[in-house]
BABA-142507 format. One record per residue (C-alpha): x, y, z; residue number from 1; residue in three letters. Coordinates in steps of 0.001 Angstrom, whole numbers. Layout:
<atoms>
ATOM    east   north      up   n res
ATOM       X       Y       Z NUM ALA
...
</atoms>
This chain:
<atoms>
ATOM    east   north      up   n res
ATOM   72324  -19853  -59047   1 UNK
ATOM   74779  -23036  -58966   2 UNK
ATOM   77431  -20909  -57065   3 UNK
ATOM   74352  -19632  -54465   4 UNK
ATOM   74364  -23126  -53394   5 UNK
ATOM   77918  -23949  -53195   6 UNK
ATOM   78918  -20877  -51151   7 UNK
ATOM   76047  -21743  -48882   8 UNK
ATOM   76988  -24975  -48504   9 UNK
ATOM   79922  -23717  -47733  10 UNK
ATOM   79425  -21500  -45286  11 UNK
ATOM   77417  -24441  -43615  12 UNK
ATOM   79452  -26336  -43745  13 UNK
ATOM   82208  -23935  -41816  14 UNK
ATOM   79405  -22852  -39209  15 UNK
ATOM   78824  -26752  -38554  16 UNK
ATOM   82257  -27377  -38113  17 UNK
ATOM   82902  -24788  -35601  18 UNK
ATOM   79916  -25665  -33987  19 UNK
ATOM   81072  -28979  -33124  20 UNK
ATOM   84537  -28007  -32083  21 UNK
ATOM   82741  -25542  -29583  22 UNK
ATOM   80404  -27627  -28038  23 UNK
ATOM   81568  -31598  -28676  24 UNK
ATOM   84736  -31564  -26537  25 UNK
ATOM   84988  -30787  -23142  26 UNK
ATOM   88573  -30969  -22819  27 UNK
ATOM   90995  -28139  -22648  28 UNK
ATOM   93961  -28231  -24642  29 UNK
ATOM   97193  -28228  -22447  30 UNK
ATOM  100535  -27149  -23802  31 UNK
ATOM  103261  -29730  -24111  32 UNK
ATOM  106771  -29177  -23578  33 UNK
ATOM  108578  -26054  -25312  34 UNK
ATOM  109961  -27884  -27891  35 UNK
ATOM  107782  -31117  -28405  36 UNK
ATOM  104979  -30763  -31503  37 UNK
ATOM  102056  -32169  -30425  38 UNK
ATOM  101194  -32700  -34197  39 UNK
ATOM  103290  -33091  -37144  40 UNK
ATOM  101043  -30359  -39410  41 UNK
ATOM  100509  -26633  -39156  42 UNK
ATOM   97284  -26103  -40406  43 UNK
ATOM   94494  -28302  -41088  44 UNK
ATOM   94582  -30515  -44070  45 UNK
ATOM   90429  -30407  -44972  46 UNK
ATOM   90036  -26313  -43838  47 UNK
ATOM   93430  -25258  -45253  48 UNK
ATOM   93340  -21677  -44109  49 UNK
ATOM   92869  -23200  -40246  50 UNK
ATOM   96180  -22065  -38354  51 UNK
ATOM   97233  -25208  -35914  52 UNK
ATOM   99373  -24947  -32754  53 UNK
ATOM  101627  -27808  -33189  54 UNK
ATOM  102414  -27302  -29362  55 UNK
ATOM   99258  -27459  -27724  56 UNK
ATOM   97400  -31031  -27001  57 UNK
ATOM   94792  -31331  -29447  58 UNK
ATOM   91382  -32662  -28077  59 UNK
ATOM   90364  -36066  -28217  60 UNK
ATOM   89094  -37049  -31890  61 UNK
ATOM   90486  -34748  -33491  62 UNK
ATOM   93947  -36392  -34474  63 UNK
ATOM   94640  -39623  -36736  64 UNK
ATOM   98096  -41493  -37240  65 UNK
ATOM   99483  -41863  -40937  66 UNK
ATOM  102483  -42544  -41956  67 UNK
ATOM  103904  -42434  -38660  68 UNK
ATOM  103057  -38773  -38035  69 UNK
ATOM  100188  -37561  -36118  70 UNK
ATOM   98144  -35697  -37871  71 UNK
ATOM   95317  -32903  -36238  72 UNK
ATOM   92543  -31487  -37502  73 UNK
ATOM   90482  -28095  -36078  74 UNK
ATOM   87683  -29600  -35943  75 UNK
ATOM   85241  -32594  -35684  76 UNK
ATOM   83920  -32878  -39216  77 UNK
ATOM   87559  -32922  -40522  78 UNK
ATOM   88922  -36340  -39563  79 UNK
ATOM   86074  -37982  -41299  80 UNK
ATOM   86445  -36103  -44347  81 UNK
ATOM   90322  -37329  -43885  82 UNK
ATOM   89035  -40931  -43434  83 UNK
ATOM   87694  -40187  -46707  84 UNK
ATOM   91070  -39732  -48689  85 UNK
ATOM   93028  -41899  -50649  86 UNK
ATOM   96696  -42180  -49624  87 UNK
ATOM   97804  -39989  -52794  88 UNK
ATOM   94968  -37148  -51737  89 UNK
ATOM   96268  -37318  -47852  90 UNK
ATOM   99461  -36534  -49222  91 UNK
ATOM   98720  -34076  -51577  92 UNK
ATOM   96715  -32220  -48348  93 UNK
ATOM   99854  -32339  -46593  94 UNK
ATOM  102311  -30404  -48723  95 UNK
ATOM  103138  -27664  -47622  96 UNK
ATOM  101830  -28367  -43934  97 UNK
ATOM  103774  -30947  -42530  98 UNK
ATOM  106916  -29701  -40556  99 UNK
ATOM  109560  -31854  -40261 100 UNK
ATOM  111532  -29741  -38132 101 UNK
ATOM  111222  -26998  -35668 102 UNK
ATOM  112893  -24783  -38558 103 UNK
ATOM  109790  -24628  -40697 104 UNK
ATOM  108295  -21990  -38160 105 UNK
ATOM  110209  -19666  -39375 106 UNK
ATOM  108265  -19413  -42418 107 UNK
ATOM  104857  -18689  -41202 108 UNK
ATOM  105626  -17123  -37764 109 UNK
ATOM  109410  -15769  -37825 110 UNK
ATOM  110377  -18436  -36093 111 UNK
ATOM  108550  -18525  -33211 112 UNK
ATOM  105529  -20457  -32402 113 UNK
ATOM  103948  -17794  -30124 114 UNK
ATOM  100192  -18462  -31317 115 UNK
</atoms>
């Protein structure tokens, strides 16, 4: 019964989250320049499995500074649940997401950020 709940919340949880990336931000996302990352991660930290262009302008709200990176999040429920985090948890989140150079592509895409 326990896991009923979870996975609902869950699921709730996701549906919310998309709901509020659909409907709280009016503003397009606009590509920046070919080789300029917009963000310094390529997924999102809180919904792991959440593919992020780290070329296109990520809406208002939906980015925070740490450590002198900028980090973005798919969603508006995220960067509160980032908020959240302790420094050691942020950068526990972060491993394996954070790409320091334009190299890293080539492990999740072949080396092009086509997305």
């Amino acid at each position: 019964m326990r896991t009923h709940w979870i996975s609902a919340a869950a699921v709730l949880l996701i549906a919310f989250g998309l709901m509020a990336l659909a409907t709280g931000c009016d503003a397009e996302p606009t590509a920046a320049g070919d080789d300029e990352a917009v963000i310094a991660n390529t997924h999102c930290p809180i919904m792991t499995d959440i593919e992020l262009d780290r070329h296109t302008e990520i809406p208002e709200g939906l980015t925070r500074e740490w450590n002198g990176k900028t980090i973005g999040f798919c969603c508006g429920s995220c960067p509160p649940a980032w908020d959240e985090l302790s420094d050691e948890e942020k950068q526990e989140k972060l491993e394996g997401i954070i790409a320091d150079n334009p190299s890293h592509a080539a492990g999740c895409c072949g080396g092009h950020h086509s997305h």
